[in-house]
N, C-alpha and C positions, 0 to 999 in steps of 0.2 A: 678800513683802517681809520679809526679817530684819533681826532689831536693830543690823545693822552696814551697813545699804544707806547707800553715798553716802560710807562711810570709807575710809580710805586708810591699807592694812598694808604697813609693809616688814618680810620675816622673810630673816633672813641664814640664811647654813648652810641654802637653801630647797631643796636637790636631791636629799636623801634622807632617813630618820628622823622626826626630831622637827620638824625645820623642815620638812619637805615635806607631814605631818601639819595642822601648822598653820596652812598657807597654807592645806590642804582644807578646815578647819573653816571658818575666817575666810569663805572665801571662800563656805560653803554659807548662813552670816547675812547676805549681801550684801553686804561689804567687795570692795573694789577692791585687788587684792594685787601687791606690788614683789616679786618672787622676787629673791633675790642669792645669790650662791654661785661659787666658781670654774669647776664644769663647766658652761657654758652649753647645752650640749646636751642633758640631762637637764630643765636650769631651762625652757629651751621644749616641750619634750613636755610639762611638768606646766602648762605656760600654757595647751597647747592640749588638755588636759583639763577643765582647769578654766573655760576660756570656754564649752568646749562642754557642761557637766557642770552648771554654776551659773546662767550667762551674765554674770558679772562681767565689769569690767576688769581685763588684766593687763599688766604691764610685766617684763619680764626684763633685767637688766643683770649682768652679768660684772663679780665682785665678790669682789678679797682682803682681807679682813678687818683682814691687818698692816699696809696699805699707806693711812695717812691720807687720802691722794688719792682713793684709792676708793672710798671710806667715802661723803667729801665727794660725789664726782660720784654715788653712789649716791640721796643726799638732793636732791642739784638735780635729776638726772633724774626724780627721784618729781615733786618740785614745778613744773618744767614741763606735764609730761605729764598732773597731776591738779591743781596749785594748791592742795595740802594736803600735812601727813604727820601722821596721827593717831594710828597707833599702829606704834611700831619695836620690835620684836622681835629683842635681841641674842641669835643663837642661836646661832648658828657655833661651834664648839667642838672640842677634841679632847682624849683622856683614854689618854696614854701611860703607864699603872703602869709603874713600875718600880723596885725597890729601892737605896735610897741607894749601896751598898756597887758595886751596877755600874756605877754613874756611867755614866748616859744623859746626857749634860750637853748635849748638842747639840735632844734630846728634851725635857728641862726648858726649854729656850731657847725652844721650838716654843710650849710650853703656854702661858709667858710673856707671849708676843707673839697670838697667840689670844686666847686666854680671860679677859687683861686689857685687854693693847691695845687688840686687835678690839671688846671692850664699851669702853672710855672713847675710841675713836672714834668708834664709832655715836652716845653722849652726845653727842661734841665739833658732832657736825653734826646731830642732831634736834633736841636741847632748843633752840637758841633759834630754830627754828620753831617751835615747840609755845609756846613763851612770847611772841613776838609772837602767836600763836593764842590766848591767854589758854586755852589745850585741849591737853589729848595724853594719851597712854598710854603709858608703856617698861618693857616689859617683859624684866626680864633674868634668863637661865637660867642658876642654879650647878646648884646638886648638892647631893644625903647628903652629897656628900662636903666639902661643906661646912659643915655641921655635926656630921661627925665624922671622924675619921682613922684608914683603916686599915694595915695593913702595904703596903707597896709604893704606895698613894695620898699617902704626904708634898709631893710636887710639885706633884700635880694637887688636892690639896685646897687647900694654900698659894693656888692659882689660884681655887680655887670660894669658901674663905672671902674671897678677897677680892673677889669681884663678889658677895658677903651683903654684906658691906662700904660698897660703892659705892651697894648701893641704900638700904641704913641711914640712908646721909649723903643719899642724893636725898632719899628720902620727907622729910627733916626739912625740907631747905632749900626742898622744894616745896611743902609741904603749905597753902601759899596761892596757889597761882602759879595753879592751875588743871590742873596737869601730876599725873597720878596715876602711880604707879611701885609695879611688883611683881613680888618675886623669888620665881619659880619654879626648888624642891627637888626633881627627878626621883630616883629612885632609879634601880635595876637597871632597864635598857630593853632591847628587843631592839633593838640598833640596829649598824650596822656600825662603830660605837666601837673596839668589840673587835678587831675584826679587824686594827687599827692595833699592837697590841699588841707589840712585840720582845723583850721580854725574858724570854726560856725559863722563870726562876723563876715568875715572875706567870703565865703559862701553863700550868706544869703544875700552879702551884695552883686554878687554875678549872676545872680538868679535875674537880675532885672537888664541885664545887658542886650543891649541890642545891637549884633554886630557881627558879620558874617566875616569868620576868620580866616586866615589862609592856610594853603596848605602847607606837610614838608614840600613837597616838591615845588613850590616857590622860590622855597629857602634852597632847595638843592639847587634848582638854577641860577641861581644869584651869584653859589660857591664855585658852580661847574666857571661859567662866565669868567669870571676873577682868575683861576688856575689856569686857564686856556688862552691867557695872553700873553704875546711875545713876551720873548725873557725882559726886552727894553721896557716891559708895560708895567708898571705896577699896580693893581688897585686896590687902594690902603685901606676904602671906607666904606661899606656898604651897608644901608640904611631900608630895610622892606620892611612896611607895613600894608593892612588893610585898606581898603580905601574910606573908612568910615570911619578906622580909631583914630582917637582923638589924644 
């Protein structure tokens, strides 16, 4: 039995990286895990890894993050199927560097609608389960790069300080509800982030990087760690990077 048997995770962005990481961990403490993410084909191969690997509950639902409606049927679909949502995991995310001067502006629009939208939907539809629950966990993923900005991350940090932002303003407004909230800082991840990447500059600048990155499962234990402390514990701020970026 682990310290999550009998809970119920939704982690968005579940089909590869960091959210696919952390459905594994969750799911190895006994949590009962919502996969969401747009490729649904990848999010059921990792179900039926995961039932056969843990023996957890798993639900998969096909899930765009910009799309409010989604979001919503994401959180009734949990609460049908398990009659909880314990801890929602805003993950989903994309990190298009690129410098002001090449106006990616359609690519800025992208991060926008992601990595803000996508997290103050997921809010819009867990917290007031979790507040009729007088219980929950939401945990939302910025970035370094949201507490600091480098060349070619103006856009995508704009994005990450502002979900440090949103949780800032949870943690105060909740910190009697019963709802605990905590933003997790990944650093440099091996994740296919990168590979999203178009803009020639920002590419041939990584090409000189020297810097052995971390893994998901970093970031997954960092998330596991946080949701697994007494209900008195809160941990608001979690901060993982490499040991070499800078």
């Amino acid at each position: 039995m682990g310290k999550l048997t009998n809970k119920v995770a939704i982690i968005t962005g579940a089909s590869s990286g960091i959210g696919k990481a952390i459905a594994e961990h969750l799911a190895e403490q006994g949590a009962n895990v919502v996969l969401a993410a747009r490729r649904a084909h990848k999010l059921q191969k990792l179900a039926e890894m995961i039932e056969d690997e843990y023996g957890v509950r798993t639900a998969v639902v096909e899930t765009d993050v910009t799309k409010r409606t989604d979001v919503e049927q994401l959180v009734q679909h949990t609460k049908e199927k398990f009659n909880s949502v314990d801890i929602y995991v805003n993950n989903a995310g994309v990190m298009l560097l690129s410098f002001l001067k090449n106006d990616h502006v359609d690519e800025w629009e992208q991060m926008v609608d992601v990595n803000i939208k996508g997290v103050l939907y997921g809010i819009h539809a867990a917290l007031p389960e979790m507040l009729k629950q007088e219980a929950g966990h939401i945990v939302n993923v910025s970035s370094v790069a949201g507490h600091e900005v480098f060349p070619s991350s103006t856009v995508y940090s704009a994005t990450k300080y502002a979900v440090k932002a949103l949780s800032m303003g949870m943690e105060k407004e909740l910190s009697k509800s019963g709802v605990r909230v905590t933003n997790v800082s990944p650093g440099a991840v091996d994740t296919e982030l990168t590979e999203h990447i178009t803009d020639g500059d920002v590419i041939d600048m990584f090409k000189n990087r020297d810097m052995t990155p971390l893994e998901s499962a970093d970031i997954a234990s960092a998330v596991t760690y946080a949701v697994m402390q007494p209900k008195s514990v809160n941990v608001n701020e979690l901060i993982v990077r490499p040991m070499h970026q800078k």
